[in-house]
N, C-alpha and C positions, 0 to 999 in steps of 0.2 A: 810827805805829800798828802792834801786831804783827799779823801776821796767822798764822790758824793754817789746819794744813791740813784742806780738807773731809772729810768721811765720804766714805768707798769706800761703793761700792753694790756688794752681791753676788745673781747672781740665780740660785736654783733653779726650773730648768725640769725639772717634772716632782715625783712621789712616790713615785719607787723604792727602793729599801733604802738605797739610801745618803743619800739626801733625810730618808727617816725616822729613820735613824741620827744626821745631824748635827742636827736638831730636837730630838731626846732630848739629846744630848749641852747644846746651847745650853740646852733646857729646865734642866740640871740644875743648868748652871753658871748660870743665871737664881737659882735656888734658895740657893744657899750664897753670892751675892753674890759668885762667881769667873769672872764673864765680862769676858773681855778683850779681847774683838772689837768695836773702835770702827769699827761698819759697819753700815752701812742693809742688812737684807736680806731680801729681798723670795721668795716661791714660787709660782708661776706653775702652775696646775693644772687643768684640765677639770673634775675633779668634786672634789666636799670629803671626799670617803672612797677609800679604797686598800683593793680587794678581795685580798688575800693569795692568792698564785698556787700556794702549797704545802697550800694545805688546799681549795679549791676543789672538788677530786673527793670529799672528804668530804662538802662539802656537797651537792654531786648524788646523791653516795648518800643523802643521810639523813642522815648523824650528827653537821652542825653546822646550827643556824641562820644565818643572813646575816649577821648580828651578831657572830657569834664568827669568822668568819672579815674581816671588817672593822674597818681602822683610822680613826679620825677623825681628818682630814689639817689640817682647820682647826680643832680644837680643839689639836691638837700645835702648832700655828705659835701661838697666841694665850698657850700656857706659855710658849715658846720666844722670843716679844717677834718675831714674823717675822709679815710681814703678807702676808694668804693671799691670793690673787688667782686668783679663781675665772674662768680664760680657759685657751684654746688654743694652744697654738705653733705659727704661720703661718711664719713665717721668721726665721733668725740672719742679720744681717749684719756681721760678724765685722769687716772692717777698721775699720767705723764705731762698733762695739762700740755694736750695737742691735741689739733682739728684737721682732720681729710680733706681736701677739696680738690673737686673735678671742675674742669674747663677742656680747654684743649689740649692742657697737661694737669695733672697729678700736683696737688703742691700740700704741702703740711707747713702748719701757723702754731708757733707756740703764743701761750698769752698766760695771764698771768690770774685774770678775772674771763667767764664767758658767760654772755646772754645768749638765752637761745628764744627765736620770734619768729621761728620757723613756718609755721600753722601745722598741719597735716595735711592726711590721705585720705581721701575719701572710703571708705569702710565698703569694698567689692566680695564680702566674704558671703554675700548671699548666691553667687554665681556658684559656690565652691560645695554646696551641700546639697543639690538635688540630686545629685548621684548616687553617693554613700550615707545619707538622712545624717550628717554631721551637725553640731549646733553650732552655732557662729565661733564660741568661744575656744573647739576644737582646730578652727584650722589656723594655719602658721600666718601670724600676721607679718610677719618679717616676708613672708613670701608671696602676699598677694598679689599686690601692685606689679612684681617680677613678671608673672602671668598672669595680667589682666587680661581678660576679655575684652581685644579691641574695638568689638563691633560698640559697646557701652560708652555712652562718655559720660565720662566722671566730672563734674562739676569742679573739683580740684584737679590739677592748679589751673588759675583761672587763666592764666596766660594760655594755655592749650583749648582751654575749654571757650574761648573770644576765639578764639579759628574756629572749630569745627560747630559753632553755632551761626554765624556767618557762611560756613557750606550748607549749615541746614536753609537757611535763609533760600540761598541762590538754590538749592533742590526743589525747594516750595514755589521756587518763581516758574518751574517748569513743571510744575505737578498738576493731576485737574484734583486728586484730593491724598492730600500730605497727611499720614497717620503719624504724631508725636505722643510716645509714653514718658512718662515723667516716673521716677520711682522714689519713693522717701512718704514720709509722715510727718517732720517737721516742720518749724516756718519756714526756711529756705525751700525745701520742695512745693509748698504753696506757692511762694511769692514766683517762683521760677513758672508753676505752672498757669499762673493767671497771665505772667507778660508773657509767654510764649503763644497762650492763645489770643490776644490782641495781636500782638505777630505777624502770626500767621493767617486771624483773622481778617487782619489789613490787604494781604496778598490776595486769600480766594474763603470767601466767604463757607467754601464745604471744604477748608482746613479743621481736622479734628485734631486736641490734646487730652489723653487721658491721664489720672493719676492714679497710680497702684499705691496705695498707703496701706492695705494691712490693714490691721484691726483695731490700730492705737493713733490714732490719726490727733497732734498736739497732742501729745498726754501730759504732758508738762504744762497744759494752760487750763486755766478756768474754765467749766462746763456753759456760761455763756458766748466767752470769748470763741468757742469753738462752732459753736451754733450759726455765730455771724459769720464767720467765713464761710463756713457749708455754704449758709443763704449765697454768699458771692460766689463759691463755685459753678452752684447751679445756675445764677444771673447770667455768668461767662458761658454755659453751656457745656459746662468744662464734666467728662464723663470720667465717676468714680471707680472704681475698680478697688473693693476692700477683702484683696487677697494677697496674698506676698509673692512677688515674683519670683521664678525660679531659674530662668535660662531666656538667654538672646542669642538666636543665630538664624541665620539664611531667612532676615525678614518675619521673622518668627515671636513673639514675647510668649512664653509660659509662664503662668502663672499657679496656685494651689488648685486650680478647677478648670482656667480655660486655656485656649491658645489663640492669640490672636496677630494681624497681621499688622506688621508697625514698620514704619522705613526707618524711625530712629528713637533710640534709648537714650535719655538719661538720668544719671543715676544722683541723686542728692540723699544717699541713706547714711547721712552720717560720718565721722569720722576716727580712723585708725591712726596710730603713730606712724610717720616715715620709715622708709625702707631703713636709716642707719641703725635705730632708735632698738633693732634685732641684735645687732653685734658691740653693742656701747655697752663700759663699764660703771654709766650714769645707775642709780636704782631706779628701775623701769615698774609702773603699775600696772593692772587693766591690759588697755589694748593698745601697749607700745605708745604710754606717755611717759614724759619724765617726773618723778615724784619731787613734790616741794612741798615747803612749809609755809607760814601766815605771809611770808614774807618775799614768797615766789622764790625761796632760796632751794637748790638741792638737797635733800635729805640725808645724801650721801658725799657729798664732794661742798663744801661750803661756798668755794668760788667759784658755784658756777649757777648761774642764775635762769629761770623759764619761767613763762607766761605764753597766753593765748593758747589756741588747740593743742600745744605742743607740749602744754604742762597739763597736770593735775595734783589737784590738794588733795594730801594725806589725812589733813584734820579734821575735815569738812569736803561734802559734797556743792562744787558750785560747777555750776552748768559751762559747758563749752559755747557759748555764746559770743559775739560784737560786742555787748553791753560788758562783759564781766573781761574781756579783752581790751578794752580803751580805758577801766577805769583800772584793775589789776597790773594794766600795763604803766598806766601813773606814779601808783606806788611802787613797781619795778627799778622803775626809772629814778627814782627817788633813791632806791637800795641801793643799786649799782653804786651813785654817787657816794651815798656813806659809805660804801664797803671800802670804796677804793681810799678814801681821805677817814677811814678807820673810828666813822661817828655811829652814832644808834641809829639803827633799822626801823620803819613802819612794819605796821602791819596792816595787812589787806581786808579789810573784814566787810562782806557784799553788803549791800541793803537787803532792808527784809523784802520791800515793792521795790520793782524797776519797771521803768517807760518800755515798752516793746510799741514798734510802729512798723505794722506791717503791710506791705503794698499789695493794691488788690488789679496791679494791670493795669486801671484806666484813667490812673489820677485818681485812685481814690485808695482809700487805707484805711485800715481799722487798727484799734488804740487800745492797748491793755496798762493799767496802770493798779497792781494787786487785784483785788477786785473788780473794778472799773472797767467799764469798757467803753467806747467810742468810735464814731464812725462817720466817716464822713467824707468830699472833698477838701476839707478843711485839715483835716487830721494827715492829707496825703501834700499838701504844703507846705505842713508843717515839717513833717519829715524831709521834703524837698529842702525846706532854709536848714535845718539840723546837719543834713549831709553835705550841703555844697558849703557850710558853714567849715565843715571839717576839711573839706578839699582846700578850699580858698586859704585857710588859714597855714597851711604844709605848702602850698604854692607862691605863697607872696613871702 
């Protein structure tokens, strides 16, 4: 009797750009009857929709609904012939080539290839050192998130963080003046803290938002680029605070010098590896990512593949970024396929300039492009057709 060989099982953990990417991609070859991937493959996901991380601060402004900034993650898989699997990622055990998942039960997936498009955890390990002057890189990343400081909200995962920005909302409807801190240095803490003071500004004009950024505020961007946001901050009215916070409780923000009175915190400083990414026998870098090579491949386990927050390169430093996440996640997507139909692998190799388009709140955004910089209402349209470009395109 002949025997033939089984179906490889491929498993997507997570719905990050590159998740969404290759779902499109399967979708399409589903479509024209050019699919040629004899593979059971399966997506592994906490929630059935992907809130879009580049239009987000549009929606805290005002200028989209939750719909336009969301992708339907099981309706993509269900084009795509990919069965959705609405659960958590507990743990990778990589030699055994099995995966943990929590739901309302307990289940374990073998597979035979894994992407992982996880994102991460917002980086709360500043709450963790005012006490014993520990440095970030001292405390247990695997144990943060376990006890976070509730009163904080973490800008990750955004599923949770679309709730309790919505309760900030409706608290601001009853406030005569709504104190909001913002904490981070990056563009994500920017872009969060200019739509939340239009916001809030729309609600009561003595809505105040401050930004704790520390001392290093963009350090990763050009000394022009960063002078025109100042100017926007100040436009917004938006009050800086360049000290490092240290603790939130009972109403309270400390900070390196003051203490001030805030009804709510949140935290956009960055980001740490998932809670599994502590007990995984993946080779783990830094701070609980998974290590890869040019090719977003494992460094350690060859079948099993990451990109987005949830990896980092070995060979090279490339930023945690959207930009290095939709394009990294391309040639992901690319790997996986050759790996499984056993052809040559790309490599990922960043650009030296990349577009960054960062919102400043009011329909307006400033433009980095290496050098370059730009600013305008013009520059915030553009970004506007770039993202709804990406939405539309995973939606139809």
């Amino acid at each position: 009797m002949t025997k033939f060989p089984s179906k490889k099982t491929l498993l997507l953990a997570g719905a990050g750009h590159a998740h969404i990417g290759m779902l499109r991609r399967l979708s399409t070859a589903r479509l024209k009857n050019t699919d040629t991937t004899d593979t059971d493959i399966h997506l592994i996901s906490e929630q059935p929709q992907t809130i879009y991380s580049g239009m987000l601060p549009g929606w805290m402004a005002g200028h989209y609904q939750l719909h336009d900034i969301s992708i339907d993650i099981k309706s993509l898989c269900m084009r795509a012939g990919v069965r959705f699997v609405q659960q958590s990622l507990v743990q990778v055990n990589a030699v055994s080539n099995k995966v943990v998942t929590k739901g309302d039960e307990q289940t374990v997936f073998n597979y035979d290839v894994l992407s992982l498009n996880t994102g991460a955890d917002t980086d709360m390990r500043w709450l963790y050192n005012h006490n014993d002057h520990r440095s970030d890189s001292d405390v247990d990343v695997g144990a943060v998130n376990a006890h976070a400081n509730t009163d904080v909200i973490a800008i990750r995962p955004l599923s949770t963080f679309i709730t309790q920005w919505q309760r900030i909302l409706k608290d601001a409807q009853s406030s005569e003046r709504y104190q909001l801190a913002i904490i981070g240095a990056g563009a994500a803490a920017i872009e969060l803290v200019m739509a939340a003071q239009v916001a809030l500004r729309n609600i009561n004009r003595n809505h105040q938002v401050t930004l704790v950024c520390g001392e290093n505020l963009l350090s990763g961007f050009n000394s022009g680029f960063r002078q025109r946001v100042i100017k926007q901050l100040h436009r917004h009215g938006i009050t800086i605070i360049r000290e490092r916070a240290t603790d939130y409780r009972d109403g309270k923000l400390s900070t390196t010098h003051k203490s001030l009175p805030i009804n709510a915190v949140i935290a956009a400083t960055g980001v740490i590896g998932s809670a599994w990414t502590a007990s995984t026998d993946l080779e783990i870098e830094g701070d609980g990512f998974v290590a890869v090579n040019d090719k977003q491949q494992s460094v350690s386990h060859s079948n099993v593949f990451a990109v987005g927050d949830v990896a980092t390169r070995i060979d090279k430093y490339v930023a945690h970024s959207g930009v290095h996440s939709v394009h990294g996640g391309a040639v992901e997507a690319d790997n996986l396929l050759a790996y499984l139909q056993e052809s040559v692998m790309k490599s990922y190799q960043p650009k030296s300039r990349t577009l960054y388009l960062l919102s400043c709140g009011d329909k307006y955004a400033i433009g980095s492009w290496g050098n370059v910089n730009l600013q305008g209402r013009w520059v915030w349209h553009l970004k506007k057709y770039i993202d709804k470009r990406f939405i539309e395109v995973n939606k139809n």
